[in-house]
N, CA, C and O atoms as a Maestro MAE file, in Angstrom:
{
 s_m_m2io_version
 :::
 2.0.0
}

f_m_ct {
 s_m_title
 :::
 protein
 m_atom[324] {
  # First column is atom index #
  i_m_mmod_type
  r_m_x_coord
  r_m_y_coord
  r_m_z_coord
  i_m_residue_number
  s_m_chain_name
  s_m_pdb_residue_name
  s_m_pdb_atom_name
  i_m_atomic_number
  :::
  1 25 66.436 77.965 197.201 1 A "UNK " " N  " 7
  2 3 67.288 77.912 198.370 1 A "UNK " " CA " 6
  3 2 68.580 78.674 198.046 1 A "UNK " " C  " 6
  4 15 69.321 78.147 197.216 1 A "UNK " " O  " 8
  5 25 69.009 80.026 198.674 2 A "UNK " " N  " 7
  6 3 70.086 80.190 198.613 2 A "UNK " " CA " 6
  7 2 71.477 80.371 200.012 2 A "UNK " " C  " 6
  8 15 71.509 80.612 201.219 2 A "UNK " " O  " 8
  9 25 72.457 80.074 198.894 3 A "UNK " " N  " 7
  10 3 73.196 79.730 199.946 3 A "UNK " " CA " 6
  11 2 74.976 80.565 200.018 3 A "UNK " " C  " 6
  12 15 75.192 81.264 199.028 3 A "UNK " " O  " 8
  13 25 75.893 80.526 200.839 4 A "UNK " " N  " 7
  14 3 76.626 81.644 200.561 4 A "UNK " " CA " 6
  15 2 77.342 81.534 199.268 4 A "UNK " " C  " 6
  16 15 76.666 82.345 198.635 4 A "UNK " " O  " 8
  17 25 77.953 81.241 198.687 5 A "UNK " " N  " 7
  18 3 78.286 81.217 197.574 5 A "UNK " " CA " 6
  19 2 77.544 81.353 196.493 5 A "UNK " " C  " 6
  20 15 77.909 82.043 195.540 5 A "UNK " " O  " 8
  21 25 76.538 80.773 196.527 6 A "UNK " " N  " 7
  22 3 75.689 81.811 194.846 6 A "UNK " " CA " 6
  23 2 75.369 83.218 195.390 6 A "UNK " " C  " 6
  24 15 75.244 84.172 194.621 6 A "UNK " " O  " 8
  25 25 75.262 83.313 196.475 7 A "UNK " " N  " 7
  26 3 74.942 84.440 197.203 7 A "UNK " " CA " 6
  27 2 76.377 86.010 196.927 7 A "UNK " " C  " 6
  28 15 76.383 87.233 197.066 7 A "UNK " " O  " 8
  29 25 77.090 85.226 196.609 8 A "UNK " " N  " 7
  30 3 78.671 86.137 196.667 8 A "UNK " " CA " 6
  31 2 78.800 85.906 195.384 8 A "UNK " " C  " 6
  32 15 79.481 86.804 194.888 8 A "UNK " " O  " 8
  33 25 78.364 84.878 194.363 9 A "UNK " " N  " 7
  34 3 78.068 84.698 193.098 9 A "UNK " " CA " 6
  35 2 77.519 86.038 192.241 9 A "UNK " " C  " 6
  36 15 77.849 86.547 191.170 9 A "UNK " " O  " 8
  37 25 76.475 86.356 193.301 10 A "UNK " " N  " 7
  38 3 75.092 86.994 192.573 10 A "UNK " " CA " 6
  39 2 76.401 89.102 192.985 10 A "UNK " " C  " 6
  40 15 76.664 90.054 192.251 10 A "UNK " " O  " 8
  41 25 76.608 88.907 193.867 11 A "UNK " " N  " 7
  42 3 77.234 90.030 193.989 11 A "UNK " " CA " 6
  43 2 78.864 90.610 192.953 11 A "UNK " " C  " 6
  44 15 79.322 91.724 192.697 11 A "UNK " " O  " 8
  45 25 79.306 89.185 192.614 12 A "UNK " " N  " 7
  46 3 80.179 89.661 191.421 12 A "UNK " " CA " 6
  47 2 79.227 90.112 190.283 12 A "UNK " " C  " 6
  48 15 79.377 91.188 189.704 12 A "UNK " " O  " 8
  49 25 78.187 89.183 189.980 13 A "UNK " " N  " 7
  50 3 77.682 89.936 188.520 13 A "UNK " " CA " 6
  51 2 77.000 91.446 189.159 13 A "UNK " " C  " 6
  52 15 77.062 92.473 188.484 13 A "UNK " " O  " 8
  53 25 76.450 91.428 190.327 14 A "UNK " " N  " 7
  54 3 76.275 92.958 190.389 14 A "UNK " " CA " 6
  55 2 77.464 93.940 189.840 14 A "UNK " " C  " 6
  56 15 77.389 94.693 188.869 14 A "UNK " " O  " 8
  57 25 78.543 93.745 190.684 15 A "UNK " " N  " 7
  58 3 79.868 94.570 190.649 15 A "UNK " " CA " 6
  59 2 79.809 94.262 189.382 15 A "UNK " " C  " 6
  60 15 79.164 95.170 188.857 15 A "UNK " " O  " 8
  61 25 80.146 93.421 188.514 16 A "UNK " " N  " 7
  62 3 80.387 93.459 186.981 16 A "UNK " " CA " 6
  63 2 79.665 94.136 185.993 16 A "UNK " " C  " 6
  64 15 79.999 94.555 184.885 16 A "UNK " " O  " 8
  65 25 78.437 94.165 186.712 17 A "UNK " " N  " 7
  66 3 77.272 94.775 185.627 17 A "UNK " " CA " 6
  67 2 77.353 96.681 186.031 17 A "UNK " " C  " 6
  68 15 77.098 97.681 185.359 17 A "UNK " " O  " 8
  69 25 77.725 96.518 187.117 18 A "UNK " " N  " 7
  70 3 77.552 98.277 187.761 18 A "UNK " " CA " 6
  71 2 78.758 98.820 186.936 18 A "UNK " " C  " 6
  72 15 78.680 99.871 186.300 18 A "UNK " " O  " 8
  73 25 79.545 98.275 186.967 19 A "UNK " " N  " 7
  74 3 81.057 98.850 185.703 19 A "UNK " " CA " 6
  75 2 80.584 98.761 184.514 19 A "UNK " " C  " 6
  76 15 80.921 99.760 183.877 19 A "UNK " " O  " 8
  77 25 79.877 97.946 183.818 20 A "UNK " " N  " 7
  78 3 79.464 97.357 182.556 20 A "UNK " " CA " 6
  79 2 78.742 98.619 182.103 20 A "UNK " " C  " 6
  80 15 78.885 99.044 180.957 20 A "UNK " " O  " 8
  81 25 77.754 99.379 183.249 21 A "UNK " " N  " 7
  82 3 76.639 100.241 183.305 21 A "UNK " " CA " 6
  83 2 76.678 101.210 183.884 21 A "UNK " " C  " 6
  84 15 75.671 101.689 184.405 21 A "UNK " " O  " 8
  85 25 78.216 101.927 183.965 22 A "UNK " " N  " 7
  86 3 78.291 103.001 184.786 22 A "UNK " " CA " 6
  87 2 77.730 104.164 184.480 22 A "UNK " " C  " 6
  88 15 77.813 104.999 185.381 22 A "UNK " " O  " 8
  89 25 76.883 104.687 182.972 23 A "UNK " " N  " 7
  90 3 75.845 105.587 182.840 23 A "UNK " " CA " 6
  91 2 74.689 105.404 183.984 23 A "UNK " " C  " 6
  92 15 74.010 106.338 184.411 23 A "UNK " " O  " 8
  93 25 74.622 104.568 184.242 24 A "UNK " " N  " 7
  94 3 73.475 103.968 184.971 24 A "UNK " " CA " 6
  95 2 73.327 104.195 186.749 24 A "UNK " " C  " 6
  96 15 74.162 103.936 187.616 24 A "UNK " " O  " 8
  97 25 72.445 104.562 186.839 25 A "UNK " " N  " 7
  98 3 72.625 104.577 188.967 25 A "UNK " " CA " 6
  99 2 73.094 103.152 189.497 25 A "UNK " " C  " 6
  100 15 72.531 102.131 189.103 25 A "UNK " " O  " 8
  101 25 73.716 103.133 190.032 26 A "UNK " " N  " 7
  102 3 73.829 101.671 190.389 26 A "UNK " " CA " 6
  103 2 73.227 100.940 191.129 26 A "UNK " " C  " 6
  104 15 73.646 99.813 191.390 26 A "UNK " " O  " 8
  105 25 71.846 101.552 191.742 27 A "UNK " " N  " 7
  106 3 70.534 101.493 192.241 27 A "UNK " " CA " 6
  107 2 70.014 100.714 191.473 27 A "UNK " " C  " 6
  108 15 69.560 99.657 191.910 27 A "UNK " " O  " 8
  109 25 69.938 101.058 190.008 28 A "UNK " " N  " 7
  110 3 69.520 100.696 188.789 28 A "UNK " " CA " 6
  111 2 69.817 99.354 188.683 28 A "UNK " " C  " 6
  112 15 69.123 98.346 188.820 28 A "UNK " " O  " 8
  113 25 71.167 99.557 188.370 29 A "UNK " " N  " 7
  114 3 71.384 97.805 188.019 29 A "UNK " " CA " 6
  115 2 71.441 96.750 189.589 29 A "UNK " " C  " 6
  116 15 71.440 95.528 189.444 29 A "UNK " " O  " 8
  117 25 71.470 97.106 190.423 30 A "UNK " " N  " 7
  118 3 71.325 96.420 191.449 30 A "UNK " " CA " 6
  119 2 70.172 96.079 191.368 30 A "UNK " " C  " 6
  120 15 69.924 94.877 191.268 30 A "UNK " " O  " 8
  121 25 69.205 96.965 191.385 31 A "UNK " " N  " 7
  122 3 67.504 96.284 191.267 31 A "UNK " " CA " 6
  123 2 67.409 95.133 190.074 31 A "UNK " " C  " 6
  124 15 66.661 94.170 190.242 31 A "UNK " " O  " 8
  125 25 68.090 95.251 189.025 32 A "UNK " " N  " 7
  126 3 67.877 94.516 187.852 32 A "UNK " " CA " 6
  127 2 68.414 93.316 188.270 32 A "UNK " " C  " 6
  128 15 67.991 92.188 188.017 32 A "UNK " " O  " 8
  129 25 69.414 93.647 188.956 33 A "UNK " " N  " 7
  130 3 70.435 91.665 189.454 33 A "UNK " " CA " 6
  131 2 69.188 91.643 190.258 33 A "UNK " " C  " 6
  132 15 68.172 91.685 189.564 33 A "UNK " " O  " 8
  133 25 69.058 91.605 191.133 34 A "UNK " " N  " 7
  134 3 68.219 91.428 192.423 34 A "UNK " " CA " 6
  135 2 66.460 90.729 191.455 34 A "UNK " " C  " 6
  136 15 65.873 89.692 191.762 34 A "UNK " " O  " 8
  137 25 66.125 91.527 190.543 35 A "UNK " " N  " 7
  138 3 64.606 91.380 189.857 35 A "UNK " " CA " 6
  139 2 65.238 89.766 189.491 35 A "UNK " " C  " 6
  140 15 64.851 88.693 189.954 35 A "UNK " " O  " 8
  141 25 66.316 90.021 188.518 36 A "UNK " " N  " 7
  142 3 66.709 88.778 187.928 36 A "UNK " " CA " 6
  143 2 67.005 87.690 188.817 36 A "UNK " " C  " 6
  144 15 66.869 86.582 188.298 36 A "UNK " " O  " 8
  145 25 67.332 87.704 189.881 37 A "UNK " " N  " 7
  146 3 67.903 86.650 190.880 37 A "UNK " " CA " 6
  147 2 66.534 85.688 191.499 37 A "UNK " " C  " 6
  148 15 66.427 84.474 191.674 37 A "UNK " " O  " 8
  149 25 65.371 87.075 191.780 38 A "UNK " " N  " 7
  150 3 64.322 86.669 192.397 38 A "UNK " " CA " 6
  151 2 63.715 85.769 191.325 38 A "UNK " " C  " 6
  152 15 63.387 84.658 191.740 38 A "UNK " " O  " 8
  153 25 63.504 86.006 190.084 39 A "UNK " " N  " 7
  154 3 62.944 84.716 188.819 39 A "UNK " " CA " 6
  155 2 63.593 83.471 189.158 39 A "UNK " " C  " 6
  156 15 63.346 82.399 188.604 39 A "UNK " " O  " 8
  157 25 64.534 83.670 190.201 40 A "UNK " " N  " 7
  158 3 64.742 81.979 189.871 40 A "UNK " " CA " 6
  159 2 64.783 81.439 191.430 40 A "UNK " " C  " 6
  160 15 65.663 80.776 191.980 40 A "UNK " " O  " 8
  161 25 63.623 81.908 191.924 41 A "UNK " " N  " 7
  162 3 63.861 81.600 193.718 41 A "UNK " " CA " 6
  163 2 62.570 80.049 193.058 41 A "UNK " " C  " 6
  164 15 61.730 80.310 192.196 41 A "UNK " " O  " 8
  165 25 62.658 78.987 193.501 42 A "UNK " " N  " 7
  166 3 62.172 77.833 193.819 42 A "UNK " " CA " 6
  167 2 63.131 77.085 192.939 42 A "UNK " " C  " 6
  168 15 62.787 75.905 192.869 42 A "UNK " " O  " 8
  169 25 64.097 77.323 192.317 43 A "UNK " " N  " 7
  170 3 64.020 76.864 191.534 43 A "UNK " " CA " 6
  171 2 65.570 75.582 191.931 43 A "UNK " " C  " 6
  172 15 66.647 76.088 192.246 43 A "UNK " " O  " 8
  173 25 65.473 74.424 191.871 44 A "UNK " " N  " 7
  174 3 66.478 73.129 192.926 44 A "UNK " " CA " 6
  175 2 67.420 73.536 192.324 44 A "UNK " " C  " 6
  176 15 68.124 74.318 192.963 44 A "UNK " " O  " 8
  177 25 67.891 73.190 190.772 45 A "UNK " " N  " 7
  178 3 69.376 72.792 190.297 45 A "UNK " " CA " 6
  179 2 69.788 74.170 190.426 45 A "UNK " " C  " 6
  180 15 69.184 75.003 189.750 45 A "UNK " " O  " 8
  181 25 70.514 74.458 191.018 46 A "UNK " " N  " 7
  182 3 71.166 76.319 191.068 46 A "UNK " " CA " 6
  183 2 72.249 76.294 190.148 46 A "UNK " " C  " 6
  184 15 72.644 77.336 189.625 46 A "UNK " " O  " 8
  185 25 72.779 75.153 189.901 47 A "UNK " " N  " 7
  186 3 74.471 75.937 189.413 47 A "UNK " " CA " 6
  187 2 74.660 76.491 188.603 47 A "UNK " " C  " 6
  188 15 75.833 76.780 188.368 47 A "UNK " " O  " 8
  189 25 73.515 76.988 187.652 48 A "UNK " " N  " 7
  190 3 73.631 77.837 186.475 48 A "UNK " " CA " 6
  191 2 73.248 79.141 186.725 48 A "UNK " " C  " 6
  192 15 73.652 79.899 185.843 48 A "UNK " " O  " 8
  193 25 72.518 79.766 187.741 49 A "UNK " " N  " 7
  194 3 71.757 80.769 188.248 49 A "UNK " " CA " 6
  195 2 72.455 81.950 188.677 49 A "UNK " " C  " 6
  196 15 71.672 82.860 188.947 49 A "UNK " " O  " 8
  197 25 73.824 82.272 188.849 50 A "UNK " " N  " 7
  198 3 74.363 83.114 188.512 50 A "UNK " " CA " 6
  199 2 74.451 83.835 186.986 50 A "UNK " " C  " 6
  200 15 73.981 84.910 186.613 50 A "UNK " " O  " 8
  201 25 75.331 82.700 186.159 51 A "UNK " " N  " 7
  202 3 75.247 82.862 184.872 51 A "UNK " " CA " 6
  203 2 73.891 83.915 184.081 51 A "UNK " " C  " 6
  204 15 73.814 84.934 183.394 51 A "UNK " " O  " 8
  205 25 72.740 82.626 184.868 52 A "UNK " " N  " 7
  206 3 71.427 83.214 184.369 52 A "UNK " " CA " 6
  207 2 70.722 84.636 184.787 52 A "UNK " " C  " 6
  208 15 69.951 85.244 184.045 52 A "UNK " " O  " 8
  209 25 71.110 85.062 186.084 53 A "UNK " " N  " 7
  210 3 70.485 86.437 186.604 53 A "UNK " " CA " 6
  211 2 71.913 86.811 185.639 53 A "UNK " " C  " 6
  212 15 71.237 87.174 184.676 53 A "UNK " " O  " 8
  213 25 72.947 86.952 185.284 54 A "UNK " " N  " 7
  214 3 73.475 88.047 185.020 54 A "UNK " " CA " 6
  215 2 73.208 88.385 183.562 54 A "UNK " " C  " 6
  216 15 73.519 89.475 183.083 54 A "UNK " " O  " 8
  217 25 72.347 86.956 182.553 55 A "UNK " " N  " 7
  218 3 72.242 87.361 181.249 55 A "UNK " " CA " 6
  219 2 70.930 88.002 181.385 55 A "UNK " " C  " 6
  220 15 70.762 88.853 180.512 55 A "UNK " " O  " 8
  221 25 70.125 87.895 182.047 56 A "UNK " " N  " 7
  222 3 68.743 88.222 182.405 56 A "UNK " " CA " 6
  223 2 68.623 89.788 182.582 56 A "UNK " " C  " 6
  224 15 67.989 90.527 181.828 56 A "UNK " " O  " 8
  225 25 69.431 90.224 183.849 57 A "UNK " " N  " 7
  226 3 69.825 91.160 184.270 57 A "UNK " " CA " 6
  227 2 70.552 92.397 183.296 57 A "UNK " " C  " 6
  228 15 70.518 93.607 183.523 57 A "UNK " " O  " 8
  229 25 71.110 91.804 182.327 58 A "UNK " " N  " 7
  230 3 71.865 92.462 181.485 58 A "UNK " " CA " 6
  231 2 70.825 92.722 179.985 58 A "UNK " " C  " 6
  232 15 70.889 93.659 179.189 58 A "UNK " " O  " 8
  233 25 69.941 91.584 179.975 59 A "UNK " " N  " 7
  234 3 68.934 92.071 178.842 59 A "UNK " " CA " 6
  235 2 68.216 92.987 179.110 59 A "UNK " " C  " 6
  236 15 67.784 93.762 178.256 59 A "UNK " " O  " 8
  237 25 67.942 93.068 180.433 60 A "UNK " " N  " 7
  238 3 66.749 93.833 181.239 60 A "UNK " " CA " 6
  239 2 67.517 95.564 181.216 60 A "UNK " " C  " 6
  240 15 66.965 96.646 181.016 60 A "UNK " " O  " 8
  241 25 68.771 95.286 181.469 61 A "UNK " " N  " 7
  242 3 69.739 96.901 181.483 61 A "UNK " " CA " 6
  243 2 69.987 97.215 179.884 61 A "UNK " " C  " 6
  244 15 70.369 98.334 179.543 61 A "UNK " " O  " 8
  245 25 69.800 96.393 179.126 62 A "UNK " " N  " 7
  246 3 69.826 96.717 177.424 62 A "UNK " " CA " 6
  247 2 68.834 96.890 176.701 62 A "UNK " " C  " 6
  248 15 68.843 96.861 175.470 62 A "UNK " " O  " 8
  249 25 67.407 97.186 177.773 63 A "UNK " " N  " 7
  250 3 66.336 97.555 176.868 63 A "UNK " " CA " 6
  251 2 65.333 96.363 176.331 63 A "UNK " " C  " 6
  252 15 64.275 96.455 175.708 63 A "UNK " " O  " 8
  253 25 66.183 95.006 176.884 64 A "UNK " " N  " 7
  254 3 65.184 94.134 175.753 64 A "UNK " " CA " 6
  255 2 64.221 93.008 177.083 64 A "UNK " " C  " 6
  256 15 63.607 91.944 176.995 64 A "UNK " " O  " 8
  257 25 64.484 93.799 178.022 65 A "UNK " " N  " 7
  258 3 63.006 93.807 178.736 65 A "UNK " " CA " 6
  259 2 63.501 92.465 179.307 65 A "UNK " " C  " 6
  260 15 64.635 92.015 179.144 65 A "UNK " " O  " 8
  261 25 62.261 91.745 180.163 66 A "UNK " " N  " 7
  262 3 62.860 90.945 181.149 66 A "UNK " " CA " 6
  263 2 62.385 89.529 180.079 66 A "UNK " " C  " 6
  264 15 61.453 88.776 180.362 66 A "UNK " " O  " 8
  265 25 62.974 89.438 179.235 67 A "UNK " " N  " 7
  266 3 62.576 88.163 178.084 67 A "UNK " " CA " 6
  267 2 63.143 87.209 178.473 67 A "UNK " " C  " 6
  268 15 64.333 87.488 178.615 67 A "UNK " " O  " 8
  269 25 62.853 85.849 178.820 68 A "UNK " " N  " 7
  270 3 63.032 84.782 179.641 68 A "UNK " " CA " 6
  271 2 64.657 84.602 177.833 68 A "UNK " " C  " 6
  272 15 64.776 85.235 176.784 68 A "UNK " " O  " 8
  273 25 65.320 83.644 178.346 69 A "UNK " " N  " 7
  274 3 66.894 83.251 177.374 69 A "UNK " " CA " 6
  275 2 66.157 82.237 176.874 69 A "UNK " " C  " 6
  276 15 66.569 82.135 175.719 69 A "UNK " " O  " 8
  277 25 65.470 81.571 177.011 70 A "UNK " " N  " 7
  278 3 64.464 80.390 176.219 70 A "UNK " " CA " 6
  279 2 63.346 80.535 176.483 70 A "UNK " " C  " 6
  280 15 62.880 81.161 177.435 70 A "UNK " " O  " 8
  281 25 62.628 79.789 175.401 71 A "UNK " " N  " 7
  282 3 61.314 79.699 175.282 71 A "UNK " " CA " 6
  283 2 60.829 79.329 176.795 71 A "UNK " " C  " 6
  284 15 61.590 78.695 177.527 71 A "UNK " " O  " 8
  285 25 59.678 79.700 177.192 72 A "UNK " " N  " 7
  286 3 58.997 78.819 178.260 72 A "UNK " " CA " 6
  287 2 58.556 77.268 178.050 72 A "UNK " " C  " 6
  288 15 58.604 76.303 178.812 72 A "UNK " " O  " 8
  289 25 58.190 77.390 176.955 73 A "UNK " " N  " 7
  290 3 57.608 75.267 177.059 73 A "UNK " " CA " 6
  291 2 58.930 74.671 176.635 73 A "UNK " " C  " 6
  292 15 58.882 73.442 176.576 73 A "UNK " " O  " 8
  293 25 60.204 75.252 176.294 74 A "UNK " " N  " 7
  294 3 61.537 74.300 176.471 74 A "UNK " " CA " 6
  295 2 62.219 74.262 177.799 74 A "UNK " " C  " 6
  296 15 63.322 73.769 178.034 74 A "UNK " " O  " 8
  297 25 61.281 74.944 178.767 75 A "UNK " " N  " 7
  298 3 62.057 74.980 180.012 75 A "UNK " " CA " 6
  299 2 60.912 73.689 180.695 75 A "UNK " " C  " 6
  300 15 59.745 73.398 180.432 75 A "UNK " " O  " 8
  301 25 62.219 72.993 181.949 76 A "UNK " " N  " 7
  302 3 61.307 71.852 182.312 76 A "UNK " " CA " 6
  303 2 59.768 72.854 183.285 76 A "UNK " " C  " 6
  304 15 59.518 74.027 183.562 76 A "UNK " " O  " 8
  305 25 59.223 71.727 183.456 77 A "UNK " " N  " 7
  306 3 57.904 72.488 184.435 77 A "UNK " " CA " 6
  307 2 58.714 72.135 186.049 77 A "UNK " " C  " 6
  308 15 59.554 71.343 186.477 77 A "UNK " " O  " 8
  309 25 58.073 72.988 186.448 78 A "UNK " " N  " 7
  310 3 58.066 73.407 188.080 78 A "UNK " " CA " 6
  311 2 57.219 72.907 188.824 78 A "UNK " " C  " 6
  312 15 55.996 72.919 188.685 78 A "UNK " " O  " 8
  313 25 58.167 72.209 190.075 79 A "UNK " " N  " 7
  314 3 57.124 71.053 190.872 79 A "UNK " " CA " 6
  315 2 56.777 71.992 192.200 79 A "UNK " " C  " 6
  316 15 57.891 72.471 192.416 79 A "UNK " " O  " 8
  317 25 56.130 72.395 192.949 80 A "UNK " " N  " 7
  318 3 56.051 72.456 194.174 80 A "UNK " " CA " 6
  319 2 55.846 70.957 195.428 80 A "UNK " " C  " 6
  320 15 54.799 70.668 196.007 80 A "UNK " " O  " 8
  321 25 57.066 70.299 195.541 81 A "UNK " " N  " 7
  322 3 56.814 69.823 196.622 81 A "UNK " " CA " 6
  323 2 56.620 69.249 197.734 81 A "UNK " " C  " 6
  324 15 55.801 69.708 198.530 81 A "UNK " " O  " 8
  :::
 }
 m_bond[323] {
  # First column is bond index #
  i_m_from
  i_m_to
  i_m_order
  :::
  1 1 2 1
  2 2 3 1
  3 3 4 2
  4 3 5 1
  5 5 6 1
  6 6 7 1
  7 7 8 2
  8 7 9 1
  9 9 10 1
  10 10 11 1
  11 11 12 2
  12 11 13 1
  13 13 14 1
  14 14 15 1
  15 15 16 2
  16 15 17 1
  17 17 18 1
  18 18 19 1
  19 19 20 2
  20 19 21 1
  21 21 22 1
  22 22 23 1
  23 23 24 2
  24 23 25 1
  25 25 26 1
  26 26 27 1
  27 27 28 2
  28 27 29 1
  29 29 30 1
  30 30 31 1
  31 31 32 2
  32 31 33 1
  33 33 34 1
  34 34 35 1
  35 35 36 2
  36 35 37 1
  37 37 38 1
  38 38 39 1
  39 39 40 2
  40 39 41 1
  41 41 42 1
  42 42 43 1
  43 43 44 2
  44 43 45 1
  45 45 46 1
  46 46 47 1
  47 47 48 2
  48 47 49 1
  49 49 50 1
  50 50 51 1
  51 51 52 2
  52 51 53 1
  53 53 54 1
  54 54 55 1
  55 55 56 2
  56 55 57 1
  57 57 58 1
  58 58 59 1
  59 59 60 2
  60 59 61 1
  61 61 62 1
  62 62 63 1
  63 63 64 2
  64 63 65 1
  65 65 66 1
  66 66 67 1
  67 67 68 2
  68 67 69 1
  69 69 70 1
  70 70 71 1
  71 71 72 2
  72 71 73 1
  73 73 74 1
  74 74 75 1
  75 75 76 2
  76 75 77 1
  77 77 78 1
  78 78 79 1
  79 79 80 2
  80 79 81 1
  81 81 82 1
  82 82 83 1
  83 83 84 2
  84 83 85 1
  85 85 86 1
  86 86 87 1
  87 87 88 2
  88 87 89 1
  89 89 90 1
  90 90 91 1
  91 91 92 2
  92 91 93 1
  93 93 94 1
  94 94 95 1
  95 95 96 2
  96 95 97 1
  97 97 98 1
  98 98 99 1
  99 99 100 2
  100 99 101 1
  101 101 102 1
  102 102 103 1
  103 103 104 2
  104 103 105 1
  105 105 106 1
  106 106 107 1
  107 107 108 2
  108 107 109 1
  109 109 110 1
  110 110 111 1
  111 111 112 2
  112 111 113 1
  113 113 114 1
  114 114 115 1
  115 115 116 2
  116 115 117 1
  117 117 118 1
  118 118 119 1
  119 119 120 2
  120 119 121 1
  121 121 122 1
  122 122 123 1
  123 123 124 2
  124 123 125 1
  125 125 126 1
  126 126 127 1
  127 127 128 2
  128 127 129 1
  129 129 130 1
  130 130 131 1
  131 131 132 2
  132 131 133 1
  133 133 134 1
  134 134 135 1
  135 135 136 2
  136 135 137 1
  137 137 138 1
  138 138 139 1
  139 139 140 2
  140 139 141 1
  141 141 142 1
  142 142 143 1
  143 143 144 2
  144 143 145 1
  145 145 146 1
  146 146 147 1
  147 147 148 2
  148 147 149 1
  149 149 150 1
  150 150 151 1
  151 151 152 2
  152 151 153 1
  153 153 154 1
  154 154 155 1
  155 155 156 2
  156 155 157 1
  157 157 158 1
  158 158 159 1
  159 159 160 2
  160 159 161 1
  161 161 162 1
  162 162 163 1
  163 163 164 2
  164 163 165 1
  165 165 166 1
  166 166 167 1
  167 167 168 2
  168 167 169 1
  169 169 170 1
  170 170 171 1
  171 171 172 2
  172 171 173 1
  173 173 174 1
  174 174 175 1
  175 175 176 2
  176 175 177 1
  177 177 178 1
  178 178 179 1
  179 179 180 2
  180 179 181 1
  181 181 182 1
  182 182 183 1
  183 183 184 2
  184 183 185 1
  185 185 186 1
  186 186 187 1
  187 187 188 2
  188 187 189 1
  189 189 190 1
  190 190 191 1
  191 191 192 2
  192 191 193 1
  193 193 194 1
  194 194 195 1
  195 195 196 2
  196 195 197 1
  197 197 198 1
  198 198 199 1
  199 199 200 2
  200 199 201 1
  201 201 202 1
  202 202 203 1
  203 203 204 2
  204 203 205 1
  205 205 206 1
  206 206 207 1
  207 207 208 2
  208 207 209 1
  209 209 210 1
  210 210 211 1
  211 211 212 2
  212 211 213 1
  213 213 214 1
  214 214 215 1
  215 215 216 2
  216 215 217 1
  217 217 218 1
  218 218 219 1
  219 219 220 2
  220 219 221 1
  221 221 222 1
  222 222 223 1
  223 223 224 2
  224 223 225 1
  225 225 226 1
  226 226 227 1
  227 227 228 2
  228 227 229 1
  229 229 230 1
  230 230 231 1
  231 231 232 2
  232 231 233 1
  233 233 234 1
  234 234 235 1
  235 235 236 2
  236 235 237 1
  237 237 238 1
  238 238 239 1
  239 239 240 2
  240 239 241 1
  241 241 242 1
  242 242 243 1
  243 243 244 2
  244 243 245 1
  245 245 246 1
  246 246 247 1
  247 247 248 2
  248 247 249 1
  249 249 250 1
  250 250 251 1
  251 251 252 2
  252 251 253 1
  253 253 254 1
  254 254 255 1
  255 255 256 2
  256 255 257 1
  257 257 258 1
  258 258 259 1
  259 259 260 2
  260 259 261 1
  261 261 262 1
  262 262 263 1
  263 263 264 2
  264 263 265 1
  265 265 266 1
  266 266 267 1
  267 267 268 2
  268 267 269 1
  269 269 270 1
  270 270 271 1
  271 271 272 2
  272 271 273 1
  273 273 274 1
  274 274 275 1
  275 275 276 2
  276 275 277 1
  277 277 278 1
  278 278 279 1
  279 279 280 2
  280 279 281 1
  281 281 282 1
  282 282 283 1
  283 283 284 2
  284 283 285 1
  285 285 286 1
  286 286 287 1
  287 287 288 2
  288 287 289 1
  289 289 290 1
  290 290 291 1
  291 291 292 2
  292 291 293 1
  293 293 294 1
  294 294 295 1
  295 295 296 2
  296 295 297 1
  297 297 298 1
  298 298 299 1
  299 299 300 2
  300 299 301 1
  301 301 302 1
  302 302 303 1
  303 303 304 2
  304 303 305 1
  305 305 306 1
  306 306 307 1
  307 307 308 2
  308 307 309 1
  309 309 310 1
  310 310 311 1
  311 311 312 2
  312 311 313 1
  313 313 314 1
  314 314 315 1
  315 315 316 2
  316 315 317 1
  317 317 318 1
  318 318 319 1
  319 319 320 2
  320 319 321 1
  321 321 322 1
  322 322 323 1
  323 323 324 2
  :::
 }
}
């Protein structure tokens, strides 16, 4: 669920990352916030999900690929419902 504020959330780490990455098209890193933002669509507790698309986003613009920040079986499981 998103809502305006993570929403204006998700657009500072764009702007932050497009300066961060100005070699870069900013096409580029916009797709990368945006790839990173979409990994966390179902997901209830949001308030970390800025934070998280922008470290996500930023591994993904440094080459080290879209590698989840933790393991998968230390993350809780996902309910649909």
């Amino acid at each position: 669920m998103e809502d305006a504020d993570e929403r204006r959330q998700i657009g500072e780490v764009q702007e932050r990352l497009i300066a961060a990455y100005s070699d870069r098209p900013s096409q580029t890193v916009a797709a990368a916030v945006e790839a990173a933002y979409r990994h966390f669509d179902g997901i209830r507790v949001r308030d970390f999900v800025p934070l998280l698309v922008e470290r996500r986003a930023n591994a993904s613009l440094n080459g080290n690929g879209s590698a989840p920040m933790a393991d998968s079986h230390l993350a809780p499981p996902h309910h649909d419902d």
